[in-house]
C-alpha positions, 0 to 999 in steps of 0.5 A, a space after each residue: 098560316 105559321 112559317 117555322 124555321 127549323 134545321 133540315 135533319 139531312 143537311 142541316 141548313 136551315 129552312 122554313 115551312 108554313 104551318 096550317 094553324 087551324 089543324 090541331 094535329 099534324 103528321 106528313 112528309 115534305 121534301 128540304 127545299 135545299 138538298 130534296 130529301 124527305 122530312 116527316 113533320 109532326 107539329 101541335 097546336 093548341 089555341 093557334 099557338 104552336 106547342 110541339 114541333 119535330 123535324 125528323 128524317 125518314 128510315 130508309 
């Protein structure tokens, strides 16, 4: 597991999430642990290493 900081793109606190980093490629949705609003998460990774990371809000 990999926890990655980012910037929430709802209230732009920052916070953390543990990545999986036996999954290559990933795409869901998880709730901002500060103001509850959803975030779809895509993250890459290649050899274990993080090589891309998005943090985007859904379109209502």
């Amino acid at each position: 597991m990999l926890e990655h900081f980012f910037v929430c793109p709802y209230c732009w606190e920052e916070i953390s999430m543990l990545l999986d980093k036996s999954v290559s490629n990933q795409n869901y949705i998880e709730d901002c642990e500060v103001c509850c609003n959803p975030i779809q998460v895509t993250a890459q990774f290649l050899d274990l290493e993080l090589t891309a990371f998005e943090a985007n809000n859904i379109e209502q």
